[in-house]
MOPAC internal coordinates of N, CA, C and O (Angstrom, degrees):
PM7 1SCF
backbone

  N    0.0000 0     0.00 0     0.00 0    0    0    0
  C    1.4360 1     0.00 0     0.00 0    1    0    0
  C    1.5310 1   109.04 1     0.00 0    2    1    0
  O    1.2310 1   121.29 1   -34.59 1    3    2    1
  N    1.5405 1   115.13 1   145.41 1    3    2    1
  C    1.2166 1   109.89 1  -178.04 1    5    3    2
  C    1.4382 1   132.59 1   -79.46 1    6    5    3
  O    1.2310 1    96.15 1   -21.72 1    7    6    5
  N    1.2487 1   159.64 1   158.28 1    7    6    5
  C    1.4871 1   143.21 1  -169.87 1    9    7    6
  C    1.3744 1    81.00 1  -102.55 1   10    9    7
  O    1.2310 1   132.91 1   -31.58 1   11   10    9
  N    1.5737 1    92.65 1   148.42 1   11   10    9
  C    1.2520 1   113.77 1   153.49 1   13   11   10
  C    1.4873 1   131.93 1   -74.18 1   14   13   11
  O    1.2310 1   112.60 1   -32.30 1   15   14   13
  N    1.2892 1   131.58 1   147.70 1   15   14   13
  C    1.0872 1   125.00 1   161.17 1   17   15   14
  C    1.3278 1   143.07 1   -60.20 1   18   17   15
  O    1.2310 1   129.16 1   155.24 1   19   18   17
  N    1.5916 1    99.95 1   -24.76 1   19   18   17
  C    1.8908 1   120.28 1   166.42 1   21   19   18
  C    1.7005 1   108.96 1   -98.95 1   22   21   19
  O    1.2310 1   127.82 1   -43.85 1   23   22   21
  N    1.2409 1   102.55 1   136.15 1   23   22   21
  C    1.4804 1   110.51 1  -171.30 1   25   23   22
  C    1.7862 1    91.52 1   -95.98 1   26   25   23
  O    1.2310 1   121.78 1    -8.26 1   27   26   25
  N    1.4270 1   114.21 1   171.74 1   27   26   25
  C    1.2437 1   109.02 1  -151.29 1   29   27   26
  C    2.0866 1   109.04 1   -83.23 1   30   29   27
  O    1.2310 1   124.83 1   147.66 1   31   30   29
  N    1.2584 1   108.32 1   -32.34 1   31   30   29
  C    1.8879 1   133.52 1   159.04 1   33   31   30
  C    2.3239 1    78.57 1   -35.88 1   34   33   31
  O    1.2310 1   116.56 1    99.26 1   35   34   33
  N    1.0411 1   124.14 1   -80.74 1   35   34   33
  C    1.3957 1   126.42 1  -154.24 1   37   35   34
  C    1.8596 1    88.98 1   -60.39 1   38   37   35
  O    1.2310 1   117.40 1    95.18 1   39   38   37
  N    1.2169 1   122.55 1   -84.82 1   39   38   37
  C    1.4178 1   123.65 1  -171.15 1   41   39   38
  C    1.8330 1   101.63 1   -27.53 1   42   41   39
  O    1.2310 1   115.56 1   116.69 1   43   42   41
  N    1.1439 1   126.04 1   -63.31 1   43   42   41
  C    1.2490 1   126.45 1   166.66 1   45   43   42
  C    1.7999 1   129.00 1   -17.79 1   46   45   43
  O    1.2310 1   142.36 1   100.03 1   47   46   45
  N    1.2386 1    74.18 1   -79.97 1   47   46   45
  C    2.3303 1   103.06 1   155.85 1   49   47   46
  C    1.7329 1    94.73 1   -38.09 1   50   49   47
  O    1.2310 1   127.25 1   112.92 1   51   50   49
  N    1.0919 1   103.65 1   -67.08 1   51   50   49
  C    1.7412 1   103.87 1  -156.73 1   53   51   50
  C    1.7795 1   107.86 1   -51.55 1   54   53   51
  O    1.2310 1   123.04 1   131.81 1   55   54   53
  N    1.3683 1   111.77 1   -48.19 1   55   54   53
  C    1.4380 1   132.51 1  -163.57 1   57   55   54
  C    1.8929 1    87.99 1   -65.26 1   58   57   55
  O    1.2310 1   123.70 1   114.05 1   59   58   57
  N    1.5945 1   110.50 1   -65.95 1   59   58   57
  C    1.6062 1   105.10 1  -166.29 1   61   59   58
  C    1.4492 1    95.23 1   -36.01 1   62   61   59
  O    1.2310 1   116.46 1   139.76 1   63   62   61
  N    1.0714 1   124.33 1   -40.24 1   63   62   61
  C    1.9728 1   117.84 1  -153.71 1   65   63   62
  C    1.3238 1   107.18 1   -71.85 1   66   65   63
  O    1.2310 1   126.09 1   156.72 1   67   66   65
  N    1.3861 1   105.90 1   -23.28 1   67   66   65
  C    1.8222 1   109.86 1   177.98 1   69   67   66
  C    1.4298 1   103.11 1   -84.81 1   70   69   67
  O    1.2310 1   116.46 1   137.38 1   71   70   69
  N    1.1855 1   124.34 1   -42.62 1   71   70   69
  C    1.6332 1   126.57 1   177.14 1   73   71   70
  C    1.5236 1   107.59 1   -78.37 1   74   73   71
  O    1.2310 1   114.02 1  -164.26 1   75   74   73
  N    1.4682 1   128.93 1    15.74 1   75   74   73
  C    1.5097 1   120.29 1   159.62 1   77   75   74
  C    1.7248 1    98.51 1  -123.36 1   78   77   75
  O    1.2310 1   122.15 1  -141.05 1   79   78   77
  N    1.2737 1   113.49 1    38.95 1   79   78   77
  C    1.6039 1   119.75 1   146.26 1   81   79   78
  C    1.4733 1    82.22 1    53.76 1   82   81   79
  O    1.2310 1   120.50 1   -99.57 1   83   82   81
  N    1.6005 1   116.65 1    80.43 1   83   82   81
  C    0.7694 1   133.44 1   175.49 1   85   83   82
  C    1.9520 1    83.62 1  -137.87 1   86   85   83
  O    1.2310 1   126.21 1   -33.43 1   87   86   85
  N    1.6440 1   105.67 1   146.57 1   87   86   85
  C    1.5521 1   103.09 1   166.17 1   89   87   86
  C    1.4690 1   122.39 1   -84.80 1   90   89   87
  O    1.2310 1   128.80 1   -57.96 1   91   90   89
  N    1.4446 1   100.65 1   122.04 1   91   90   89
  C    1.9939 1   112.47 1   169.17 1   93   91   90
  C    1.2934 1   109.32 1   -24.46 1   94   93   91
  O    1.2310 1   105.97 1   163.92 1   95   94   93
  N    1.5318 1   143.65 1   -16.08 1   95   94   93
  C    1.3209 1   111.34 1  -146.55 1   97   95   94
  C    1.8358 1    98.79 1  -134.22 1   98   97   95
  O    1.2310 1   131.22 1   176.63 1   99   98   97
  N    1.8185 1    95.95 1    -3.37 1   99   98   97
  C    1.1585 1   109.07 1   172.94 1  101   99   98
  C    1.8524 1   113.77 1   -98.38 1  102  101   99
  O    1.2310 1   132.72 1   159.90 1  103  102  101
  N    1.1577 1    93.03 1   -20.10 1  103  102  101
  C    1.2553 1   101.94 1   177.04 1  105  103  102
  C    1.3778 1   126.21 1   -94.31 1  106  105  103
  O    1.2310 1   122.98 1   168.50 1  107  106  105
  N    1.7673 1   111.89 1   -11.50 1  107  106  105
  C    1.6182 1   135.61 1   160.27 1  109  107  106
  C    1.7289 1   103.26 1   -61.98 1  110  109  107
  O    1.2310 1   121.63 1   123.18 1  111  110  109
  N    1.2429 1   114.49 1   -56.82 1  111  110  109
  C    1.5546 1   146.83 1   178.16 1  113  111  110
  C    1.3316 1   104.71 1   -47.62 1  114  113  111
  O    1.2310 1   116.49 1   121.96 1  115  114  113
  N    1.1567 1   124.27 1   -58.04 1  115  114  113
  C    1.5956 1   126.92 1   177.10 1  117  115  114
  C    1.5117 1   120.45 1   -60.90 1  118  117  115
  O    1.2310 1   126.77 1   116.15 1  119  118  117
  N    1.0882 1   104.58 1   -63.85 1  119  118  117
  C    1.8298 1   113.66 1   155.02 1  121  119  118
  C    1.0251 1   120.73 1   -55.25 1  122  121  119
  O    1.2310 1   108.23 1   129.77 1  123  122  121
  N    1.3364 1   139.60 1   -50.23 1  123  122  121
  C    1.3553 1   132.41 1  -145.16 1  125  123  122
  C    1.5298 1   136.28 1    66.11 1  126  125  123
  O    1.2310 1   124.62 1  -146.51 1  127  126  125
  N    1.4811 1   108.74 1    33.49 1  127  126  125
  C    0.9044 1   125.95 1   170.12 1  129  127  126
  C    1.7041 1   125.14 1   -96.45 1  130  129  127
  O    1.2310 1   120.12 1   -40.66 1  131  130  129
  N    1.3084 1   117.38 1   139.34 1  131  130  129
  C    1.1708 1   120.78 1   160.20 1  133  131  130
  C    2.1288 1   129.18 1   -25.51 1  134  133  131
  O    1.2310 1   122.95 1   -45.55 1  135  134  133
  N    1.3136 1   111.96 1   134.45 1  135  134  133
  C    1.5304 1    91.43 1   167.05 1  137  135  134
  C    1.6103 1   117.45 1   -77.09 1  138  137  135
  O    1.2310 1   113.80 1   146.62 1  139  138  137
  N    1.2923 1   129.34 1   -33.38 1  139  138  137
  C    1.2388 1   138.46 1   141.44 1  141  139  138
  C    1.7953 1   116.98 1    -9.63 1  142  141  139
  O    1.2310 1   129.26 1   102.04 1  143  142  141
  N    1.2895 1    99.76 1   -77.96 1  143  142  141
  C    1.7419 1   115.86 1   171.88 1  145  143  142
  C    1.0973 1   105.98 1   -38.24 1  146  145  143
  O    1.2310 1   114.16 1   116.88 1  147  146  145
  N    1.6772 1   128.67 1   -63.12 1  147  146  145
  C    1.2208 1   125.76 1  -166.29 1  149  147  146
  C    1.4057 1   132.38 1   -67.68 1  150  149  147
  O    1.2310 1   128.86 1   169.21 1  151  150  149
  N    1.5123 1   100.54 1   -10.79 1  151  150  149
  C    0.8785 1    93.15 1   176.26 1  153  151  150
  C    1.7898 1   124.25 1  -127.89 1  154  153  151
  O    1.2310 1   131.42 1  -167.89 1  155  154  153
  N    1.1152 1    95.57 1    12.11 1  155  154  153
  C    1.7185 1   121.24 1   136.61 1  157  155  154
  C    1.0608 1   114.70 1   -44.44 1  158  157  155
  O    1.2310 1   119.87 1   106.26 1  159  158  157
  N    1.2386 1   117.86 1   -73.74 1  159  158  157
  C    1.2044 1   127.81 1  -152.59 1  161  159  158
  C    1.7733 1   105.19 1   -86.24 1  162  161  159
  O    1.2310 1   114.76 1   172.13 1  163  162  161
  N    1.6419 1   127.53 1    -7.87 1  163  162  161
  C    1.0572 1   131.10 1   145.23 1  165  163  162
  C    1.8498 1   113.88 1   -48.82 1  166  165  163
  O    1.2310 1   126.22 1   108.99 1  167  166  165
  N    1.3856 1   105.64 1   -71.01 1  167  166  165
  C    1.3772 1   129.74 1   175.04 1  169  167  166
  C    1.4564 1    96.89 1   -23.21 1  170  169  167
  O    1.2310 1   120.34 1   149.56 1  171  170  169
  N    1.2831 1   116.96 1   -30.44 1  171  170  169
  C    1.9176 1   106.07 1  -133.33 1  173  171  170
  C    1.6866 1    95.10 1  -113.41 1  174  173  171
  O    1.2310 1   129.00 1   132.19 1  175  174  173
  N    1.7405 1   100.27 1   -47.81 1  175  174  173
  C    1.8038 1   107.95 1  -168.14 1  177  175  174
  C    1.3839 1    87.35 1   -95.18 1  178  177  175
  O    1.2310 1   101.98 1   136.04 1  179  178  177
  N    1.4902 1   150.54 1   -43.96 1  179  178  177
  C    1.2279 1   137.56 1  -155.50 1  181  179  178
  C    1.4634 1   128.88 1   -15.36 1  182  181  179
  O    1.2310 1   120.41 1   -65.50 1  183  182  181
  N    1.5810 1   116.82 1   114.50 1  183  182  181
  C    1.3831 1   126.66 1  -161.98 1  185  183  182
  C    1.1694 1   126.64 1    69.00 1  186  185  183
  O    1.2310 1   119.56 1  -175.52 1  187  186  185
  N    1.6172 1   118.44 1     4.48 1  187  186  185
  C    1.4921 1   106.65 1  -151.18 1  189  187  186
  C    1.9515 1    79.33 1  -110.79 1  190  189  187
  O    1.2310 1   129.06 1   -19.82 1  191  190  189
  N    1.5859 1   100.15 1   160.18 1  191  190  189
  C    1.5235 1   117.33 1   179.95 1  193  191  190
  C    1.5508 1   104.69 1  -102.63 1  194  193  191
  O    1.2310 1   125.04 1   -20.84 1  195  194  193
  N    1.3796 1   107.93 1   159.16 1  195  194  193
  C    1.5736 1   117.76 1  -173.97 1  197  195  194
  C    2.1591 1    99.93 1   -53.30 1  198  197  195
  O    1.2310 1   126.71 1   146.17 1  199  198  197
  N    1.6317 1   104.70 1   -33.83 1  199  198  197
  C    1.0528 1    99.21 1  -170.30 1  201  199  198
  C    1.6530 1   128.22 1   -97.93 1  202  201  199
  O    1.2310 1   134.09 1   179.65 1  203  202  201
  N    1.1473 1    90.37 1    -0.35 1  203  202  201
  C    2.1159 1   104.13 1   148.77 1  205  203  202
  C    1.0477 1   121.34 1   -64.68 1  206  205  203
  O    1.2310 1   120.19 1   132.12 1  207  206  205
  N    1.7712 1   117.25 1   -47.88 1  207  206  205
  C    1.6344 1   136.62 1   176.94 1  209  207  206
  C    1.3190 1    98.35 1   -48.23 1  210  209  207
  O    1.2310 1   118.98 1   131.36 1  211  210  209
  N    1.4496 1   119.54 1   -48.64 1  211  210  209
  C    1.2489 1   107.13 1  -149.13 1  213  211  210
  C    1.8729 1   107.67 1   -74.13 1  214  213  211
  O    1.2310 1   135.39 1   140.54 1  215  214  213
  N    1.4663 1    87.82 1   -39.46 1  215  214  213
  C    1.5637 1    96.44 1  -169.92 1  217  215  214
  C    1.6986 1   111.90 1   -65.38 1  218  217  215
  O    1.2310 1   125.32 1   161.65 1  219  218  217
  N    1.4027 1   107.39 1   -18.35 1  219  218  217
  C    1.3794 1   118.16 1  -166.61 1  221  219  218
  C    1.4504 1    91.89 1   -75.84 1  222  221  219
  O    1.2310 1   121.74 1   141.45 1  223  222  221
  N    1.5524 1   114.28 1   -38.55 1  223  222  221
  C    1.6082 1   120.32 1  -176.53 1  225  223  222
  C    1.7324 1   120.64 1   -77.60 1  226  225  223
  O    1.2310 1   129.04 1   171.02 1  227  226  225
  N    0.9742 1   100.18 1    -8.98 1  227  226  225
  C    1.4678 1   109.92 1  -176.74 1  229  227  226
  C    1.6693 1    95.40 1   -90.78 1  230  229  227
  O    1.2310 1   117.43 1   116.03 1  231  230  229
  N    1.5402 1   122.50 1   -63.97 1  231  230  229
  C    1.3183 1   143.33 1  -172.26 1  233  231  230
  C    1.5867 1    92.85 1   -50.16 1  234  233  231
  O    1.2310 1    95.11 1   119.70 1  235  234  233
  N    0.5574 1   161.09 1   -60.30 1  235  234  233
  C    1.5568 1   172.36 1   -86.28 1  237  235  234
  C    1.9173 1    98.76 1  -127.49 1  238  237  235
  O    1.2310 1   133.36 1   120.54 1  239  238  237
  N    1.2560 1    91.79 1   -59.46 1  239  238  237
  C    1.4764 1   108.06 1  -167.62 1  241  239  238
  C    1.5895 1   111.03 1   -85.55 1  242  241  239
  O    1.2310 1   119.65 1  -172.40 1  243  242  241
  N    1.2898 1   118.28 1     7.60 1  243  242  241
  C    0.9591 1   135.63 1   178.10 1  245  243  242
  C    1.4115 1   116.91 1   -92.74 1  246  245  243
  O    1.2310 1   123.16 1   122.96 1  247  246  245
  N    1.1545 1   111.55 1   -57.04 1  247  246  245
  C    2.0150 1   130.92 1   158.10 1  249  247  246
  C    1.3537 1   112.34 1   -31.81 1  250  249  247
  O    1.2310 1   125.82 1  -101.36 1  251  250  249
  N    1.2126 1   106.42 1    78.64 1  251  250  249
  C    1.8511 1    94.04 1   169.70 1  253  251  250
  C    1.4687 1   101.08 1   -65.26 1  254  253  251
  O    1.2310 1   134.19 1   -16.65 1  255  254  253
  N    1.8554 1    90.17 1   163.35 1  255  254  253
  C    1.3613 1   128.41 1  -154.28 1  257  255  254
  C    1.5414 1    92.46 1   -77.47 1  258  257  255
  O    1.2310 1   117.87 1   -50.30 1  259  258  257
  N    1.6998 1   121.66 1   129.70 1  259  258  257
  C    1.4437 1   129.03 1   174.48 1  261  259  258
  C    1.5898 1    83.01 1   -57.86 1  262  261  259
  O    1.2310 1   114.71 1    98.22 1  263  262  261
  N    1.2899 1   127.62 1   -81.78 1  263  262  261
  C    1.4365 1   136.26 1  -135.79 1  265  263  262
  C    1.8804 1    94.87 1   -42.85 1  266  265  263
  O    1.2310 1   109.04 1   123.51 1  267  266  265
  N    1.1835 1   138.13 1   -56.49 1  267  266  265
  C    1.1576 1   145.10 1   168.59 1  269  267  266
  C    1.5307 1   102.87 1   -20.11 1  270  269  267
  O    1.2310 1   129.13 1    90.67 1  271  270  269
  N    1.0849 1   100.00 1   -89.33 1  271  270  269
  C    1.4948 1   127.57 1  -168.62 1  273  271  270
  C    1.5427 1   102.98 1   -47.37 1  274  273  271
  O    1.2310 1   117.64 1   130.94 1  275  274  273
  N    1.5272 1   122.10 1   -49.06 1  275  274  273
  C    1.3924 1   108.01 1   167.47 1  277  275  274
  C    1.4009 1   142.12 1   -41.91 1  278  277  275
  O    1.2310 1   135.25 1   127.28 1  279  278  277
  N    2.0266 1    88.11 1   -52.72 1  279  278  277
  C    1.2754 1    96.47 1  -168.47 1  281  279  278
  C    1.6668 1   104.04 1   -79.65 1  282  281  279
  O    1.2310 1   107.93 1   161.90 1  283  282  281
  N    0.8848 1   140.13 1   -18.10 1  283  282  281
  C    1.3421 1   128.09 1   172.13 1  285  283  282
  C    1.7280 1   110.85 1   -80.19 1  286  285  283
  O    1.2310 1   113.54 1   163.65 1  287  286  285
  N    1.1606 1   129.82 1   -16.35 1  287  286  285
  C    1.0147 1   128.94 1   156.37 1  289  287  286
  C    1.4993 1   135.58 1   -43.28 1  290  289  287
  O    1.2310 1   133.27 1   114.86 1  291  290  289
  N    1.5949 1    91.96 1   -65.14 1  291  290  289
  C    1.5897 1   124.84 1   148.05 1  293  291  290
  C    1.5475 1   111.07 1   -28.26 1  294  293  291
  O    1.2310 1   126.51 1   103.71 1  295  294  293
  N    1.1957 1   105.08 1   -76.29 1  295  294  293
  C    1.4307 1   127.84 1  -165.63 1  297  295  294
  C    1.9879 1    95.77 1   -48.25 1  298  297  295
  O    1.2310 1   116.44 1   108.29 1  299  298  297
  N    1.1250 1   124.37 1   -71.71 1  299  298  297
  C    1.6099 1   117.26 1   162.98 1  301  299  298
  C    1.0134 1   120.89 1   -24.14 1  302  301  299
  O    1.2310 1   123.36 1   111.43 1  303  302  301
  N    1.5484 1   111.16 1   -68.57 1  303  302  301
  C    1.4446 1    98.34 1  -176.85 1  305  303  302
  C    1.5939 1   144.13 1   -68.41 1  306  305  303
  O    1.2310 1   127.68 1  -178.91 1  307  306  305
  N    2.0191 1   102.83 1     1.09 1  307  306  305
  C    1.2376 1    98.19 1   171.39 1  309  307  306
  C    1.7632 1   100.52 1   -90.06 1  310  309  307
  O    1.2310 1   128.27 1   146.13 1  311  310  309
  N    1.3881 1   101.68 1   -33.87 1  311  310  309
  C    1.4803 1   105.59 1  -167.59 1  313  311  310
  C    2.2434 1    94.86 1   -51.76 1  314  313  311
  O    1.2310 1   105.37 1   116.54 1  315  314  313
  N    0.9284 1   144.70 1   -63.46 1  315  314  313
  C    1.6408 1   164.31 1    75.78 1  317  315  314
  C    1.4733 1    78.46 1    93.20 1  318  317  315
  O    1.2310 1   119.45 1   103.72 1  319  318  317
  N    1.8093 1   118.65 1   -76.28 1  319  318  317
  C    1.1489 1   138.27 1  -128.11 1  321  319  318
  C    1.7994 1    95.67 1  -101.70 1  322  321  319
  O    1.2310 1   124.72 1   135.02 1  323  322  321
  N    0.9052 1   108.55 1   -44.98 1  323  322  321
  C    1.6002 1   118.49 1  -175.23 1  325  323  322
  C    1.8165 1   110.23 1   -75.15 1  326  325  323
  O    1.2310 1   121.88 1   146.32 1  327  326  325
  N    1.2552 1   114.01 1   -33.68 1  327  326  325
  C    1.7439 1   104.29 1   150.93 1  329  327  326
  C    1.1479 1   138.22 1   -39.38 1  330  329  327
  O    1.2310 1   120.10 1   180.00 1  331  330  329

């Protein structure tokens, strides 16, 4: 997947300026962003603060991977059975 060029603190910034009745098309214009983009990325951060993102990003990366944990699970219990 590709990175974005706006880190999520900026996408944040961008959205308040549309929610202080500021116009979409001046605020597409300033960035250089797509109207499409913007409103993705409404869809996506809506209401949320740089410091939800963050915790959501920390929490996230914290969750080890089921598939890991399965397959070695798995993996015991045939090795387990064949002794």
């Amino acid at each position: 997947m590709r990175k974005s060029r706006f880190t999520e603190s900026q996408i944040v910034a961008v959205l308040k300026q549309g929610e202080a009745a500021l116009p979409v098309a001046e605020i597409l214009l300033e960035h250089g962003i797509s109207n499409a983009t913007y409103f993705q990325w409404r869809a996506k951060y809506a209401g949320a603060t740089v410091d939800e993102l963050k915790r959501l990003r920390s929490s996230k990366s914290r969750t080890p991977s089921s598939n890991g944990c399965t397959r070695s699970w798995r993996w015991r219990m045939r090795r387990s059975k064949t002794s």
